[in-house]
C-alpha positions as CSV (number, residue, x, y, z in Angstrom):
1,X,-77.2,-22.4,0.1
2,X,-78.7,-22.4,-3.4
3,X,-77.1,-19.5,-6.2
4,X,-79.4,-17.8,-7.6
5,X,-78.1,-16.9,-11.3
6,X,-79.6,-13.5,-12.6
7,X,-81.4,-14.4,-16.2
8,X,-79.9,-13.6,-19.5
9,X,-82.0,-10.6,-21.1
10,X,-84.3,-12.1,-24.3
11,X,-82.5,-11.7,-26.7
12,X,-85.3,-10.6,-28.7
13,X,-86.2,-8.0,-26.1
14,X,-83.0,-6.6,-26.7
15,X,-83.3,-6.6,-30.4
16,X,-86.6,-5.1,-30.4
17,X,-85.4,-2.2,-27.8
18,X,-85.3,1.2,-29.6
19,X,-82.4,3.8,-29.0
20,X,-83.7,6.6,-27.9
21,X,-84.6,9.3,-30.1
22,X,-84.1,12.8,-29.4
23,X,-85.8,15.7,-31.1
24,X,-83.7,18.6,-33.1
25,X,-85.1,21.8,-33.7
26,X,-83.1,24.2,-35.6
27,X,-83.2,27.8,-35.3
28,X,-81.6,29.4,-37.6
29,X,-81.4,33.0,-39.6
30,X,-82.4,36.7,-38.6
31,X,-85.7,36.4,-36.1
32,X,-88.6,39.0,-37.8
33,X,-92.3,38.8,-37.5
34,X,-92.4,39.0,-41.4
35,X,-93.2,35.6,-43.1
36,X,-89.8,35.2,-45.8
37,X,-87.7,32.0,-45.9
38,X,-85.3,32.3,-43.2
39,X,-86.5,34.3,-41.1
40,X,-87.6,33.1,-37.4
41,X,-90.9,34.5,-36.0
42,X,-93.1,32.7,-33.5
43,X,-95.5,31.5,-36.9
44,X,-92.6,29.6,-38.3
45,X,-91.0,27.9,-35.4
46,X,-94.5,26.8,-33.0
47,X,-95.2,24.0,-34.9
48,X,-91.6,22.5,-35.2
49,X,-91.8,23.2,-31.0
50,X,-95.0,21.6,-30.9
51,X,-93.5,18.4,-32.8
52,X,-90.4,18.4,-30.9
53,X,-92.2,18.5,-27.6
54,X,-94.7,16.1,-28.3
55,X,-92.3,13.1,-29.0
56,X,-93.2,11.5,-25.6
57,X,-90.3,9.0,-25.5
58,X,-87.6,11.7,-26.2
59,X,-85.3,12.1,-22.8
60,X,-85.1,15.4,-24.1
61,X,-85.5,18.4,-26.7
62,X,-82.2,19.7,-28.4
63,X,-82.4,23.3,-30.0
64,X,-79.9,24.2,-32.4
65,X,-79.7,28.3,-32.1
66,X,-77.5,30.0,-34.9
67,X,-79.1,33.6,-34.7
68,X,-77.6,36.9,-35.1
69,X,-80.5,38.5,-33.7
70,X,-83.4,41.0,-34.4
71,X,-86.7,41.5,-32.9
72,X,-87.5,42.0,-29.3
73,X,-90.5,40.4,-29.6
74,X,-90.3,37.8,-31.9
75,X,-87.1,36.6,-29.7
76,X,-89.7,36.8,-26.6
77,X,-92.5,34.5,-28.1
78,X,-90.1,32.1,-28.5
79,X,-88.2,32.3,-26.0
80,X,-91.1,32.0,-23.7
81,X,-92.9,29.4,-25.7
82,X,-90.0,26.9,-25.7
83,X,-90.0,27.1,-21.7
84,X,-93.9,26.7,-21.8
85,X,-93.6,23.4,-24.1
86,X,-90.9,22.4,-21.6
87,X,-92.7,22.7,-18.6
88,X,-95.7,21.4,-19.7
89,X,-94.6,18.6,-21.4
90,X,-91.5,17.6,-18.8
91,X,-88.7,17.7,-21.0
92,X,-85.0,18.4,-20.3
93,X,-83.7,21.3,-23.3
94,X,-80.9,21.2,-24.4
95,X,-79.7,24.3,-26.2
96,X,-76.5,23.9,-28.7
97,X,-75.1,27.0,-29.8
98,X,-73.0,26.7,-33.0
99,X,-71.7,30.5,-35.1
100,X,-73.8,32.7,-32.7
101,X,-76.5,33.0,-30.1
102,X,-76.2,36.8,-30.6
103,X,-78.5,39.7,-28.7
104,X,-82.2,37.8,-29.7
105,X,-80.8,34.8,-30.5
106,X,-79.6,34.7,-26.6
107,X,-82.5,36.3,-25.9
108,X,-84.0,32.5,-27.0
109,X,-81.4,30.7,-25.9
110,X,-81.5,31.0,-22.2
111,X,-85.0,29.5,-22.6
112,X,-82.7,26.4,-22.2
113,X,-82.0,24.2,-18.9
114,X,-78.4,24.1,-20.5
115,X,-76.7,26.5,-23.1
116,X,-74.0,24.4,-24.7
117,X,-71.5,26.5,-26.9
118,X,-68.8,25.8,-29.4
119,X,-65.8,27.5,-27.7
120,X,-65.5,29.9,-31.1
121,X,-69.0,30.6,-31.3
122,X,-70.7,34.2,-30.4
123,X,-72.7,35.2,-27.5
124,X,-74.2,38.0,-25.6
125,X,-74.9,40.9,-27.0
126,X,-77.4,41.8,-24.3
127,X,-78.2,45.3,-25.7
128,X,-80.5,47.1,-27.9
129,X,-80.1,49.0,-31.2
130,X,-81.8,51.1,-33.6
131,X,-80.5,52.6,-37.0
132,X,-80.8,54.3,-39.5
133,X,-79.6,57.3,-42.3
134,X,-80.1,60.4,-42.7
135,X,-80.3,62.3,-45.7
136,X,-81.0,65.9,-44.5
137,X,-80.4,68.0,-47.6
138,X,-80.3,65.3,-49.9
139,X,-83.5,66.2,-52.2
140,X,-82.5,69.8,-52.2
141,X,-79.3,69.0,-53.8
142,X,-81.2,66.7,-55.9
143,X,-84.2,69.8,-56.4
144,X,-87.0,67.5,-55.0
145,X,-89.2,69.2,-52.8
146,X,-90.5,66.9,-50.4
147,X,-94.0,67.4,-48.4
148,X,-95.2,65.9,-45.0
149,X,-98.2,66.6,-43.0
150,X,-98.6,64.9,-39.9
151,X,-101.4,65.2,-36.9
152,X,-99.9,64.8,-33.6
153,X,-96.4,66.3,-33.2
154,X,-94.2,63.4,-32.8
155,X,-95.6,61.3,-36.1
156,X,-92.3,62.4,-38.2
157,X,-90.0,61.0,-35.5
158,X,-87.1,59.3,-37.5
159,X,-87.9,61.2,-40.7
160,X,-84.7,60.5,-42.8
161,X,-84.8,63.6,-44.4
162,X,-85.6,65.8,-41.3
163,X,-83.0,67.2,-39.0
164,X,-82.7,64.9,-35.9
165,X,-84.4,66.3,-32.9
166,X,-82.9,66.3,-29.5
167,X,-86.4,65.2,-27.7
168,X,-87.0,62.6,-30.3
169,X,-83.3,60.9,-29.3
170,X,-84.3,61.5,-25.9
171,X,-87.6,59.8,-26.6
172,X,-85.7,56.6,-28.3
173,X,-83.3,56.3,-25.6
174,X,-86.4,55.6,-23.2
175,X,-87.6,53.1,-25.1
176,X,-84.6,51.1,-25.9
177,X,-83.9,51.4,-22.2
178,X,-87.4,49.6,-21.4
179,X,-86.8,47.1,-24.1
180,X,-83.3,46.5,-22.8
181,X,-84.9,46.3,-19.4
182,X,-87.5,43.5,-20.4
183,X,-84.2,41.8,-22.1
184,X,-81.9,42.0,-18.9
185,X,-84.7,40.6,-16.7
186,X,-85.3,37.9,-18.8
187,X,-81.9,36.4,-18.9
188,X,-81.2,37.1,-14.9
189,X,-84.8,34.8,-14.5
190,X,-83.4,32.2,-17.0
191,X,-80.0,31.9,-15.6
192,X,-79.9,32.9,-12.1
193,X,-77.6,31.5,-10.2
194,X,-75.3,31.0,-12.9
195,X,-74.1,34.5,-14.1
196,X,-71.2,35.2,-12.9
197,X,-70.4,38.8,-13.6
198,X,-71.6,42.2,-13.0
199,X,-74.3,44.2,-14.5
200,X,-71.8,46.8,-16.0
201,X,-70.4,43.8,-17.8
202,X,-73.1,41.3,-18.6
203,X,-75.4,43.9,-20.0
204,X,-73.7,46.3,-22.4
205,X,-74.5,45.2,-25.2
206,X,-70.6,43.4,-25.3
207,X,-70.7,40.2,-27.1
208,X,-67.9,37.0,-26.4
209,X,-66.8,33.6,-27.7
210,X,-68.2,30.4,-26.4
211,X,-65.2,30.2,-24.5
212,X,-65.5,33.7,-22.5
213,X,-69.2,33.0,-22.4
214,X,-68.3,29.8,-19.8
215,X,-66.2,32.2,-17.5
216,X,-69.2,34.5,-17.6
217,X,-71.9,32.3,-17.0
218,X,-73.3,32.6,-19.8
219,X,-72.9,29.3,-21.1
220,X,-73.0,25.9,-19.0
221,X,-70.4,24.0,-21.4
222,X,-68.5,23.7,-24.0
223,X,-69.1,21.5,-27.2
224,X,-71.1,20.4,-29.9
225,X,-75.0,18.7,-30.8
226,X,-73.9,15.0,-31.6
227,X,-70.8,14.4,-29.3
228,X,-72.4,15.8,-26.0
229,X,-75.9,14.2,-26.8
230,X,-74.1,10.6,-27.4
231,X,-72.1,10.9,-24.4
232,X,-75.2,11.9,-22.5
233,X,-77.8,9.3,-23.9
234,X,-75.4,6.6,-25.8
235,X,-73.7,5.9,-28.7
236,X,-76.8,4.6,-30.3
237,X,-79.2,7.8,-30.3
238,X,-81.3,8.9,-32.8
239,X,-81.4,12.4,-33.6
240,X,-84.3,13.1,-35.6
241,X,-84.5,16.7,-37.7
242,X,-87.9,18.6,-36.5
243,X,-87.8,20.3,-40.2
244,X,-90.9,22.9,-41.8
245,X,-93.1,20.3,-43.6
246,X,-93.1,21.0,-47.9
247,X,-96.8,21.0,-49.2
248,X,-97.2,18.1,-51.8
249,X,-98.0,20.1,-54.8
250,X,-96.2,23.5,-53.7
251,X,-95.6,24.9,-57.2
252,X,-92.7,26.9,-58.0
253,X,-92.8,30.6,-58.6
254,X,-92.6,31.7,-62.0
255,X,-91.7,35.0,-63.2
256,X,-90.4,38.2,-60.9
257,X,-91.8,41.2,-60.2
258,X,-89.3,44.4,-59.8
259,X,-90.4,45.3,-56.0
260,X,-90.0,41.4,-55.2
261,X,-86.6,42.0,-56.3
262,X,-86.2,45.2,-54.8
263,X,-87.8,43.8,-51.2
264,X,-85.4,40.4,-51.6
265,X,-82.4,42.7,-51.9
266,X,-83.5,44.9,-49.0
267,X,-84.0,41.7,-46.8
268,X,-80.4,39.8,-47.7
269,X,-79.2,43.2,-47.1
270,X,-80.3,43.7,-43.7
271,X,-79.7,40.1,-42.6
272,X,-76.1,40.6,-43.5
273,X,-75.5,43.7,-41.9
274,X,-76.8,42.1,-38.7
275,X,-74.2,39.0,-39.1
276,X,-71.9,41.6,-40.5
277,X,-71.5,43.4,-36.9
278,X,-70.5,40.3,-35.5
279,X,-67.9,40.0,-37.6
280,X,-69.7,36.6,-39.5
């Protein structure tokens, strides 16, 4: 009987073998269809999807979600875009969430074939809101007498210095019901099979740490981008930042113009109030 002996690997084969290298996208900030830094709109993050996804050796894409929220739709597109990529392409996503994957930024996340979650992290927030102030009497205190003409009766709905109207809360109800509708249907596609709570408790617009969010089924596990991924794929991955590209000769803006200042100050504003209710 002859022993076969199984070969050495080349040892230049194994020097020239690459680690893997897996993909990061970050998603971070308030998500808004308009164009500032920060902000997370479909325009803004395609292309760092499309770069992610189209790293063929990759074993899979990671997505970094820290996202209080905001619009509906914006948290759609990308939510359903990330899923198309993923399809199309074949690739695993992996979705890490670090201070929140609140309301749309859960709306994105369940795009994921995994939600991974630091156990003090934020998520949920399956609801829908819409605020305001109203300053009913203001401008007559202030003697400013203000004048709106409208054609079609319901084109001063949310007039913030006209008496609220029962039919025009009636009328917003409705639609944050559909919207909230599209949002719950969403998530019980994304994760069914996995939630493991009611309706009354899943959907009303509660929000819970990472570490609830497992009990609930919200989340698949517990921990963090660079421990879980080298535990998963080895000690010697790559991860490689899928970052917005600078242009080469991208001047710097001179100067500053009072409504730039005035619209900066109304943006930081609102994204704080929106980290603000979580408590961030």
């Amino acid at each position: 009987m002859v022993e076969t002996v199984a070969p050495k690997p080349n040892f230049l084969a194994r020097l020239l073998r690459r680690p893997p290298v897996i993909p990061v996208v970050r998603l971070q900030g308030v998500i808004a269809a308009d164009q500032r830094p920060g902000r997370l709109n479909i325009d803004s993050v395609e292309p760092l999807l499309k770069r992610a996804f189209d790293m063929k050796a990759a074993p899979a894409v990671a997505i970094v979600v820290n996202s209080p929220g905001g619009s509906p739709v914006q948290s759609r597109l990308i939510s359903n875009r990330i899923r198309q990529l993923a399809d199309e392409k074949g690739k695993r996503v992996l979705v890490f969430v670090e201070d929140a994957a609140a309301s749309g930024g859960y709306f994105i996340a369940v795009a994921g074939d995994e939600i991974i979650a630091d156990p003090s992290s934020i998520v949920g927030s399956i609801g829908v809101i819409m605020a305001g102030f109203g300053f009913v009497g203001a401008l007559e205190k202030l003697g400013i007498e203000r004048r709106v003409h409208t054609a079609g009766r319901n084109k001063s709905t949310l007039d913030p210095f006209l008496p609220e109207k029962y039919e025009d809360v009636e009328r917003i109800k409705r639609f944050e019901l559909d919207i909230h509708q599209v949002f719950i249907e969403h998530v019980k596609r994304h994760r069914a099979g996995r939630l493991k709570a009611d309706d009354d408790v899943l959907f009303t617009g509660e929000w819970w740490p990472g570490l609830r969010g497992l009990d609930l089924g919200l989340v698949d596990s517990l921990g963090e981008l660079h421990t879980t991924l080298r535990e998963r794929y080895g000690q010697n991955i790559v991860l490689k930042a899928i970052a917005a590209k600078r242009p080469f000769f991208a001047m710097p803006r001179l100067g500053f113009s009072a409504r730039g200042v005035v619209e900066e100050l109304s943006t930081s504003v609102e994204d704080r109030a929106l980290w603000a209710r979580l408590g961030l």
